[in-house]
GUNU-830820 format. One record per residue (C-alpha): residue number from 1; residue in three letters; z, y, x. Coordinates in Angstrom, 3 decimals, padded with zeros to 6 digits. Example, Ala and Ser with C-alpha at 12.3 -4.5 7.8 and 13.67 -1.06 7.14 Angstrom:
% residues 2
NODE   nr  rest        c3        c2        c1
NODE    1   ALA   007.800  -004.500   012.300
NODE    2   SER   007.140  -001.060   013.670
END
This chain:
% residues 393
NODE   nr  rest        c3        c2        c1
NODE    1   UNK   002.078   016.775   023.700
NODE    2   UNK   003.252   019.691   025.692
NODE    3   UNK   006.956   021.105   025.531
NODE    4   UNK   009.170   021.863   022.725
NODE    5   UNK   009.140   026.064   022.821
NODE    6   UNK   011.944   028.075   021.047
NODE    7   UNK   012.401   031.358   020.211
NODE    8   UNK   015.594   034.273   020.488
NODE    9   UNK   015.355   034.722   016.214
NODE   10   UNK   017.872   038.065   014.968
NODE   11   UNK   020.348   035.956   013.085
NODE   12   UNK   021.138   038.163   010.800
NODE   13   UNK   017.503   038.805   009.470
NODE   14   UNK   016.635   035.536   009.447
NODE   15   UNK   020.019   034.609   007.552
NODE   16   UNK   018.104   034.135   004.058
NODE   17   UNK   015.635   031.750   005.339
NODE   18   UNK   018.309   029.531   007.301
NODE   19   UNK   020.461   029.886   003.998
NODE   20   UNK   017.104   028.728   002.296
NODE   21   UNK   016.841   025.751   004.116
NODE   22   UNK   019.805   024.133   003.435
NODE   23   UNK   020.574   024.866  -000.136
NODE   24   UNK   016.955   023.243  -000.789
NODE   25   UNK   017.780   019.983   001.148
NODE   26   UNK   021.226   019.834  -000.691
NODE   27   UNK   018.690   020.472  -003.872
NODE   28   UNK   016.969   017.744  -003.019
NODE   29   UNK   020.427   015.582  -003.105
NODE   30   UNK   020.333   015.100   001.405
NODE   31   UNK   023.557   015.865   002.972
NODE   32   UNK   022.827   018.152   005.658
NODE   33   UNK   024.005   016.296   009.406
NODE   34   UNK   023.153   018.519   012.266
NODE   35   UNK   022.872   022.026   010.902
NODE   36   UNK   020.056   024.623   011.879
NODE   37   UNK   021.079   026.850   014.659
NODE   38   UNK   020.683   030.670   013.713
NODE   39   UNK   019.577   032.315   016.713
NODE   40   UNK   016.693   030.273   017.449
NODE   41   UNK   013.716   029.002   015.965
NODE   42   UNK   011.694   026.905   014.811
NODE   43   UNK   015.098   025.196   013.049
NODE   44   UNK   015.768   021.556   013.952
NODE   45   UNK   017.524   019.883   011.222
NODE   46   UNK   019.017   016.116   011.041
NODE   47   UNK   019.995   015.350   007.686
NODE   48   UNK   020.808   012.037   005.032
NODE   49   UNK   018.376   011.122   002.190
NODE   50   UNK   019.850   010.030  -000.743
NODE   51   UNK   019.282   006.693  -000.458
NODE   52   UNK   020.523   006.647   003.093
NODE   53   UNK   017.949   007.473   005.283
NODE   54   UNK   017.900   009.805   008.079
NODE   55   UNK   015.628   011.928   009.250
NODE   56   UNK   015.275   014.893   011.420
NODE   57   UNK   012.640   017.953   011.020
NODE   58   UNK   011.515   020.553   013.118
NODE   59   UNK   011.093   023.662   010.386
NODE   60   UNK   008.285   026.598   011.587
NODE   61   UNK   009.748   028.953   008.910
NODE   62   UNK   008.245   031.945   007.720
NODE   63   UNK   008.829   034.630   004.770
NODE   64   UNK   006.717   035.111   001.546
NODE   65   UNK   005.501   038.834   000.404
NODE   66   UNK   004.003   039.461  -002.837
NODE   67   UNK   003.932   042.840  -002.178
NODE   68   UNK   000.086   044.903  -002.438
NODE   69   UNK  -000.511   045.988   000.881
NODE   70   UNK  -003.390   048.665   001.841
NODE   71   UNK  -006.889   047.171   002.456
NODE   72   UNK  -006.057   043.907   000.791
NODE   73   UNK  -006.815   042.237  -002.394
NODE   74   UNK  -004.038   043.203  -005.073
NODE   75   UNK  -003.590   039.530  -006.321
NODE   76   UNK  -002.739   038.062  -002.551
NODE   77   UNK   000.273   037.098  -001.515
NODE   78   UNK   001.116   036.227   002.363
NODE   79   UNK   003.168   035.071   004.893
NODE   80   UNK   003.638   036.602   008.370
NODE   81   UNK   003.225   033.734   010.902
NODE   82   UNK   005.679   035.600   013.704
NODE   83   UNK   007.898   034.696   016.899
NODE   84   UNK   008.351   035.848   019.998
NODE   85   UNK   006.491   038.612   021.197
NODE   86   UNK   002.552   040.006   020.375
NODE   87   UNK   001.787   038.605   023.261
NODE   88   UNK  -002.160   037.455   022.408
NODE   89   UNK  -001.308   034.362   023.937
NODE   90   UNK  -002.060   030.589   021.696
NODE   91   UNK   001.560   029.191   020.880
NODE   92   UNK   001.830   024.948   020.385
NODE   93   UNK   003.007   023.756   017.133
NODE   94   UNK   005.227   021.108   018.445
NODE   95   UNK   005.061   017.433   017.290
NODE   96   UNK   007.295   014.909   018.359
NODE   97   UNK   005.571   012.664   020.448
NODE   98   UNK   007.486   009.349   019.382
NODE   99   UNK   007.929   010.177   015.696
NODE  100   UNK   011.226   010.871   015.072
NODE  101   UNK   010.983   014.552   013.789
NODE  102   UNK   008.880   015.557   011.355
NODE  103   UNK   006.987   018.802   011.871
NODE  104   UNK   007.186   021.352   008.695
NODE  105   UNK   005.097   024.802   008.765
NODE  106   UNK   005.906   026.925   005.722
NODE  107   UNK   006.611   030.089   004.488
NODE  108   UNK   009.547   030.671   001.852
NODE  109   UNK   010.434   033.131  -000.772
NODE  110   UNK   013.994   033.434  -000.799
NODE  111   UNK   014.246   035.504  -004.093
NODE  112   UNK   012.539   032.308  -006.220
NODE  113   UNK   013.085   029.483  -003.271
NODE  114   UNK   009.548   028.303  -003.310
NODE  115   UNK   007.600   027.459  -000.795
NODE  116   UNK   003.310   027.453  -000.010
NODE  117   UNK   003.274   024.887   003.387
NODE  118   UNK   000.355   024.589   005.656
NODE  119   UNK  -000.867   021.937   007.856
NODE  120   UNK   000.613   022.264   011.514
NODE  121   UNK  -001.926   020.085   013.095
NODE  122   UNK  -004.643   022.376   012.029
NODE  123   UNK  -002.898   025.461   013.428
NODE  124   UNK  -002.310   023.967   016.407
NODE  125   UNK  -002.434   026.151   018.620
NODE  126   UNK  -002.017   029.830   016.959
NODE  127   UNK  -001.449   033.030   017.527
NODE  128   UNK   001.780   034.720   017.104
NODE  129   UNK   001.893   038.202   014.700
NODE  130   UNK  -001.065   036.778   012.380
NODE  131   UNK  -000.745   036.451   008.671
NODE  132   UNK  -001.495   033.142   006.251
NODE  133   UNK  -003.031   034.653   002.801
NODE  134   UNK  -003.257   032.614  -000.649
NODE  135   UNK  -003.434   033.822  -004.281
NODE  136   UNK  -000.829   034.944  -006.439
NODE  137   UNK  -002.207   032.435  -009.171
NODE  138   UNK  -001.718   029.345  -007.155
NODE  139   UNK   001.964   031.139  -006.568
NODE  140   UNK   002.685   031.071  -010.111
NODE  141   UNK   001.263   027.913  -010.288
NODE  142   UNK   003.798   026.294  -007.920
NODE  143   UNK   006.678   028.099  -010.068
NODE  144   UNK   005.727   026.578  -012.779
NODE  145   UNK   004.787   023.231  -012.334
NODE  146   UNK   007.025   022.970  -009.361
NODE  147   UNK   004.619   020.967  -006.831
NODE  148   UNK   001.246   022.377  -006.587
NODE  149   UNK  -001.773   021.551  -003.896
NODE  150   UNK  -004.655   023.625  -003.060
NODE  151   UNK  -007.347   024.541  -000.681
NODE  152   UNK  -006.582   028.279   000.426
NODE  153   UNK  -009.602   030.549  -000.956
NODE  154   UNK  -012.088   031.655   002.006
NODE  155   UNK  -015.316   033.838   002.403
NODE  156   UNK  -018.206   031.747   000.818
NODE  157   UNK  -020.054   029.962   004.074
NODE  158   UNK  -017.138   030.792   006.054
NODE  159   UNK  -017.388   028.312   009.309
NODE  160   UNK  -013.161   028.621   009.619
NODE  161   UNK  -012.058   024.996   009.018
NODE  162   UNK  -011.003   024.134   005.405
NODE  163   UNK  -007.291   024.315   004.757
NODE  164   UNK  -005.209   022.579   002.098
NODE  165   UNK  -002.201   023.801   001.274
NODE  166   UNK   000.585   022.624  -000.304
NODE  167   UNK   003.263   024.367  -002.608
NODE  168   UNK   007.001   023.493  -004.598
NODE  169   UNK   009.891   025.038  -005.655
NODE  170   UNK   013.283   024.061  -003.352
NODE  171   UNK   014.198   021.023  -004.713
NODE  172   UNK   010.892   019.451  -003.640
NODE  173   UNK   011.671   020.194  -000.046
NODE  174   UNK   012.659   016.658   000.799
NODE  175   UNK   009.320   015.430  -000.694
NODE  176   UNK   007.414   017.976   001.475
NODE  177   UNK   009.225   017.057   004.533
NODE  178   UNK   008.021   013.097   003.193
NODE  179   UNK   004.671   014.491   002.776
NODE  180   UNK   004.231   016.090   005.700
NODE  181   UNK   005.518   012.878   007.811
NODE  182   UNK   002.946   010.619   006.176
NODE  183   UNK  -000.173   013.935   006.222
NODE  184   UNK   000.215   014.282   010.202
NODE  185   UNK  -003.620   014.264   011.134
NODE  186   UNK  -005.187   013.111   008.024
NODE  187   UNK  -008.385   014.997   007.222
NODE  188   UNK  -008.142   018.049   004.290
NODE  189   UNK  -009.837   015.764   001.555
NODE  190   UNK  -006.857   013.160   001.963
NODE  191   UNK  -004.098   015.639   002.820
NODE  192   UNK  -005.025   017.034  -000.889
NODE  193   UNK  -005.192   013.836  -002.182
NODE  194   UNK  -002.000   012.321  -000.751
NODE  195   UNK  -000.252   015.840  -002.420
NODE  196   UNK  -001.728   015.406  -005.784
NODE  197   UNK  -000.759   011.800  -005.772
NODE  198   UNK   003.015   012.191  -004.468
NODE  199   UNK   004.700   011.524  -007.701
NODE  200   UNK   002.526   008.490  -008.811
NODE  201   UNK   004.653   005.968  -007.546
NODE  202   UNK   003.593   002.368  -009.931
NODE  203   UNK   006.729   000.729  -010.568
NODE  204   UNK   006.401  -003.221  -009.841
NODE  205   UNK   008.885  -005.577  -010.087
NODE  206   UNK   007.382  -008.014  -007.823
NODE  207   UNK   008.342  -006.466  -004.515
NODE  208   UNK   012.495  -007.291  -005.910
NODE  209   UNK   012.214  -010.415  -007.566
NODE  210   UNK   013.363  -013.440  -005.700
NODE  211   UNK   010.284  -016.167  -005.059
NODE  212   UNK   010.368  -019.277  -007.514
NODE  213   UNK   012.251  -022.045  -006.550
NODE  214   UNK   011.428  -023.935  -004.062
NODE  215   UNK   008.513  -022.361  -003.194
NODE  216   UNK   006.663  -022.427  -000.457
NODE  217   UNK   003.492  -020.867   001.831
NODE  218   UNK   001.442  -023.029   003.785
NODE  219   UNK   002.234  -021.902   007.340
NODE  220   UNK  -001.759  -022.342   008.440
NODE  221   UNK  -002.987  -020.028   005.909
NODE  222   UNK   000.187  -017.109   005.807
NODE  223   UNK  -000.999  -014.140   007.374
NODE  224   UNK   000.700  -013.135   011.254
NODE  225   UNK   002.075  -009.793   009.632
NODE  226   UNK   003.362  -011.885   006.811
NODE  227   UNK   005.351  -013.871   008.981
NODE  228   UNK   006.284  -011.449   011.301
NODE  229   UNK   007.800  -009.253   008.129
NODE  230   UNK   008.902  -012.287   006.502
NODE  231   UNK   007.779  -011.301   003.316
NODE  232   UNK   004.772  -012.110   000.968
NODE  233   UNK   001.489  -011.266   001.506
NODE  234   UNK   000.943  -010.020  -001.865
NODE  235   UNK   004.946  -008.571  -001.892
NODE  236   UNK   003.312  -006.449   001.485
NODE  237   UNK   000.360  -005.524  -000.655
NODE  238   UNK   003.000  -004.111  -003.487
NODE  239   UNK   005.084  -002.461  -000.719
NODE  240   UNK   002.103  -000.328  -000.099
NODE  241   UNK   001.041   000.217  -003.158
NODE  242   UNK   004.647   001.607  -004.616
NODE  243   UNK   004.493   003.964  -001.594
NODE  244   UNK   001.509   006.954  -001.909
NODE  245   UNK   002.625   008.264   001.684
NODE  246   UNK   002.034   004.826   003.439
NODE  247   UNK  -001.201   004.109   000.925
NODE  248   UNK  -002.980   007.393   002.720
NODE  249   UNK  -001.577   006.384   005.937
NODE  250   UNK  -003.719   002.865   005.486
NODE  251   UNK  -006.654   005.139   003.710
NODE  252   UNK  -008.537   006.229   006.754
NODE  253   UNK  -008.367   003.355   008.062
NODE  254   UNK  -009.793   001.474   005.198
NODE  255   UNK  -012.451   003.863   004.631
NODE  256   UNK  -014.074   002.809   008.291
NODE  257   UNK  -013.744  -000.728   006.790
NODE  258   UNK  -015.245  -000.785   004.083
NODE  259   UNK  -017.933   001.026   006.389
NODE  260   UNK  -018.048  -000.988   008.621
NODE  261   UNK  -018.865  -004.218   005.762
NODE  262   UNK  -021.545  -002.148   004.290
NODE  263   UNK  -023.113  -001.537   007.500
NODE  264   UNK  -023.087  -005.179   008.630
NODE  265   UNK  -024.978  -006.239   005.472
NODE  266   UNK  -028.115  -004.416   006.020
NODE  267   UNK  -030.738  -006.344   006.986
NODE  268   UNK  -031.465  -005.767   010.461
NODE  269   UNK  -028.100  -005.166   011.344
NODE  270   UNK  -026.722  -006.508   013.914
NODE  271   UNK  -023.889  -006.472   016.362
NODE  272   UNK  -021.584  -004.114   013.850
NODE  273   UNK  -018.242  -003.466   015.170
NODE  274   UNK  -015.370  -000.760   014.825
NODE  275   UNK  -014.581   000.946   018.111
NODE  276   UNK  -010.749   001.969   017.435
NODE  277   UNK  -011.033   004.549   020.492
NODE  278   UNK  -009.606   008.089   020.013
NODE  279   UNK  -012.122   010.798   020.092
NODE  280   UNK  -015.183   008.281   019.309
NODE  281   UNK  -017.283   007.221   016.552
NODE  282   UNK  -015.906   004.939   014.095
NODE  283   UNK  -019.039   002.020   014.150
NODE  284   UNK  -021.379   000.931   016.992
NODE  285   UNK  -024.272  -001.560   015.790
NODE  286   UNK  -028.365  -002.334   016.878
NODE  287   UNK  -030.675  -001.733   014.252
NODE  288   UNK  -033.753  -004.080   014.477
NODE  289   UNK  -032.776  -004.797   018.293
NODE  290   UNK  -032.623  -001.003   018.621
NODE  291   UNK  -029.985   000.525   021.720
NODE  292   UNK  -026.587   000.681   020.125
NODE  293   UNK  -026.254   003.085   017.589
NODE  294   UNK  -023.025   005.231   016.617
NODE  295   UNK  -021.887   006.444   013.396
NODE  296   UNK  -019.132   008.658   012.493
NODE  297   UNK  -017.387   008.523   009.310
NODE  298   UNK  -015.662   011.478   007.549
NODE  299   UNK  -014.160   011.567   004.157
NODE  300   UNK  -015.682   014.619   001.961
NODE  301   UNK  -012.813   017.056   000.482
NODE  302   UNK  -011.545   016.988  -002.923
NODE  303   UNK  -013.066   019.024  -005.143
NODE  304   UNK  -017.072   019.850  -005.049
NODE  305   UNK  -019.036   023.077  -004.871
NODE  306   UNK  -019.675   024.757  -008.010
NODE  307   UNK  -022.664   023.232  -008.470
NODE  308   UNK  -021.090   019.786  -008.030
NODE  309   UNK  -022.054   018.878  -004.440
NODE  310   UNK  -019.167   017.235  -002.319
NODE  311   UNK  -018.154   018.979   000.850
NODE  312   UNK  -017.669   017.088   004.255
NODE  313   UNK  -014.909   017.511   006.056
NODE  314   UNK  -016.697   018.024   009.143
NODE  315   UNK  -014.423   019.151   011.943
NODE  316   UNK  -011.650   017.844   014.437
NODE  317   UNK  -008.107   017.746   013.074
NODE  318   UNK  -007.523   020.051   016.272
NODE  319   UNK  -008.793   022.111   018.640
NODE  320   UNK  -007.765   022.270   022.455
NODE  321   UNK  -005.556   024.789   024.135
NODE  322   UNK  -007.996   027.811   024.474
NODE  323   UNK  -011.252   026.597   023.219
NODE  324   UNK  -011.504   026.703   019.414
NODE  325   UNK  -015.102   025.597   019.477
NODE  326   UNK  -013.786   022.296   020.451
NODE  327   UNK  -012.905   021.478   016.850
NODE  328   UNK  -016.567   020.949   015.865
NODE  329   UNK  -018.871   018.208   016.572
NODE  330   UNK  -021.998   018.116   019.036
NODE  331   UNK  -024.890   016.593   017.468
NODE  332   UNK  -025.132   014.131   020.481
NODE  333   UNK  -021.574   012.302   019.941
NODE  334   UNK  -023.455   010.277   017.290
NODE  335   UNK  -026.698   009.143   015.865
NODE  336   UNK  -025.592   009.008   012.797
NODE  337   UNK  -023.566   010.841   009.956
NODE  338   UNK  -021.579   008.806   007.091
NODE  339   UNK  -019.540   010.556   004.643
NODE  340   UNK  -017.217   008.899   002.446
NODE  341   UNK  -017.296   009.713  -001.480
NODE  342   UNK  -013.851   007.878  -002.160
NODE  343   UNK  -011.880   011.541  -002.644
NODE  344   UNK  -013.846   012.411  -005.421
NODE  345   UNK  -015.386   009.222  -006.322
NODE  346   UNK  -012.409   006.962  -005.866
NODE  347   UNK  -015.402   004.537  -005.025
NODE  348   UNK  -015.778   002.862  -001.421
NODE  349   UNK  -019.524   004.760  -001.457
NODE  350   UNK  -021.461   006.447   001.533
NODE  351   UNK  -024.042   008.825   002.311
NODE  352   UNK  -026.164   008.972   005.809
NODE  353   UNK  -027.666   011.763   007.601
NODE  354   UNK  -028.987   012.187   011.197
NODE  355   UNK  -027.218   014.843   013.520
NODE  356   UNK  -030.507   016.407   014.216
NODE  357   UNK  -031.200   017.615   010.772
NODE  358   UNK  -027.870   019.539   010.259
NODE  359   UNK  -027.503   023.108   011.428
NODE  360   UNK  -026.370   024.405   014.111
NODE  361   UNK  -022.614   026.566   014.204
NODE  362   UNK  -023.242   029.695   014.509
NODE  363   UNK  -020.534   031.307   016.312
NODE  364   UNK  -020.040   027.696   018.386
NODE  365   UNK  -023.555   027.285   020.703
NODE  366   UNK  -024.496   023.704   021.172
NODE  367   UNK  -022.182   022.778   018.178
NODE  368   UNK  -022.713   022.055   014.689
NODE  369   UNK  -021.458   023.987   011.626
NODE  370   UNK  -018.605   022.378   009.918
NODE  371   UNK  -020.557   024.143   006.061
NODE  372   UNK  -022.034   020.430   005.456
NODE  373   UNK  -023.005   019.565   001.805
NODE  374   UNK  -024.243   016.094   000.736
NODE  375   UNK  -027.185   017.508  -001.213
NODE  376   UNK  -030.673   015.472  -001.733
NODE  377   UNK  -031.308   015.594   002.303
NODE  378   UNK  -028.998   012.853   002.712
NODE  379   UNK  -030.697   009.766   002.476
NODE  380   UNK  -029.648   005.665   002.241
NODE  381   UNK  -028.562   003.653   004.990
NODE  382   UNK  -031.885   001.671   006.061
NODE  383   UNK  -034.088   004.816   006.009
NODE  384   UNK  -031.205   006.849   008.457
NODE  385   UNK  -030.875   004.058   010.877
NODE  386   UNK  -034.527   003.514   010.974
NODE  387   UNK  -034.648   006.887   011.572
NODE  388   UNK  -031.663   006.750   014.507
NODE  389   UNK  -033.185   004.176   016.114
NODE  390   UNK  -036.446   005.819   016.458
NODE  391   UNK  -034.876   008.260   018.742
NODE  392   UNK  -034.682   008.372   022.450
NODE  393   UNK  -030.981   009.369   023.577
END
């Protein structure tokens, strides 16, 4: 994570935004600790929850236009993504390396106080003096309802990643700045999902009523995390479930599980394991007393195509400094393509494909296009690793 960059703001311009930002934490009942400084930005905020938590954010803040502008669709509305100087250069979207400010990237109408928010790990890096365009129906949208979540409308087949974003009206800030905390590198089809799901928070009694009397957990059999939380298993298990932003944070995660225990079943299958290693496939196994074998898992996005075919979210999180080809995938990182159903299913179901059979990107040489839709070429587990293994790396 490189160096936290600032930027010489007119205060007096900016004034409406900065005024924005604090009426909509007091809105959303926080008491507002270390105040925004007005001459630079992005605005670095420390401020109490109402139930007593603190937490800090690092605000990329940007203004809202409705207004029709010449050689654009009438219905769009934008906002200006702009500091510093046109300079051409790629600017990092700062996260904090240990976690203890959140990173926020939205742009803010100060005449209605709502806000459209984008994800700043995907535009990390970006150019300075570039605009961010969504509807004006998904604007009235978030005025009504008050917390809205969409993916932004692109050219049909367009190979730019897919981008969820993620609307309210001031008094939601505090929930954004919660969202955004728990979002930070989740893939588009759970970043939608975690939004939609914000409010459904189950209320259980379990988690706050005291244990029977005198009972007790056989040491042998408690789980290590148990102990080490002191706590329940199953009062764990509730904590989790009562919170949707630590649920999605345990999603991904759970998704290369339940992967990983299909895999392992099918006969022939041996030597299944989950590599945990950053920039790797999720599962290495043999097939048949084949070479090891690697498949990659990604979750498909929310909502299908119109005619009802899910969508994988095939591409990197991020790209690096300079090189936005390095966001998509070459087909020799893996032998083997799994895609996850659970956003649209809500079922723990996959579908295979080889690497080889999926086409190329076609601005990207020697990468493949992100445009990948789980249509009838996607085939079951036995016949794709037969398949895999049948290849010579």
């Amino acid at each position: 994570m490189g160096e936290f960059r600032s930027y010489r703001i007119n205060a007096s311009r900016r004034a409406p935004t900065i005024d924005w930002l604090t009426r909509g934490l007091e809105a959303s009942g926080c008491r507002i600790i270390t105040p925004p400084a007005r001459t630079v930005a992005p605005f670095k905020v420390v401020f109490e929850t109402p139930d007593g938590e603190r937490i800090g954010a690092i605000f990329y803040l940007f203004t809202i236009t409705c207004v029709p502008t010449r050689n654009r669709p009438l219905d769009e509305c934008r906002f200006q993504i702009k500091y510093g100087n046109r300079d051409g250069r790629l600017h990092e979207i700062w996260q904090d390396p240990v976690g203890l400010y959140t990173t926020v990237f939205l742009g803010i109408d100060p005449a209605t106080g709502c806000f459209v928010a984008a994800d700043p790990v995907l535009h990390d890096p970006t150019l300075m003096f570039i605009s961010l365009e969504f509807k004006q129906h998904h604007y009235k949208t978030i005025q009504e309802r008050g917390w809205h979540t969409w993916e932004r409308d692109s050219k049909i087949d367009s190979e730019e990643p897919t981008e969820v974003l993620v609307g309210g009206r001031p008094e939601r800030l505090l929930d954004l700045v919660r969202f955004e905390r728990a979002a930070k590198g989740l893939d588009q089809g759970n970043r939608q999902l975690l939004a939609e799901r914000l409010n459904e928070v189950p209320t259980r009694p379990s988690l706050h009523e005291p244990a029977p009397a005198g009972y007790k957990v056989d040491p042998p059999r408690l789980h290590r995390l148990a102990t080490e939380f002191d706590m329940h298993e199953s009062d764990i298990l509730t904590l989790i479930d009562e919170s949707p932003r630590l649920k999605m944070a345990v999603r991904g995660w759970v998704a290369e599980d339940h992967l990983r225990r299909a895999l392992e079943h099918v006969p022939g299958v041996t030597e299944c394991a989950r590599l945990n290693l950053e920039g790797k496939p999720d599962i290495r196994l043999r097939y048949r007393g084949s070479r090891p074998l690697f498949i990659e898992c990604k979750n498909v996005l929310r909502h299908t195509t119109a005619d009802g075919l899910p969508r994988v979210d095939f591409q990197r999180t991020r790209a690096s400094q300079g090189d936005r080809c390095s966001r998509y995938y070459a087909p020799n990182e893996f032998d083997v393509l799994a895609a996850c159903l659970h956003a649209i299913t809500e079922n723990w179901e996959f579908k295979y494909r080889l690497p080889k059979e999926m086409e190329p990107h076609r601005t990207c040489p020697g990468k493949l296009s992100n445009i990948v839709r789980v249509d009838d070429r996607w085939a079951g587990v036995e016949k794709v690793l037969a398949a895999a293994a049948a290849v010579t790396p």
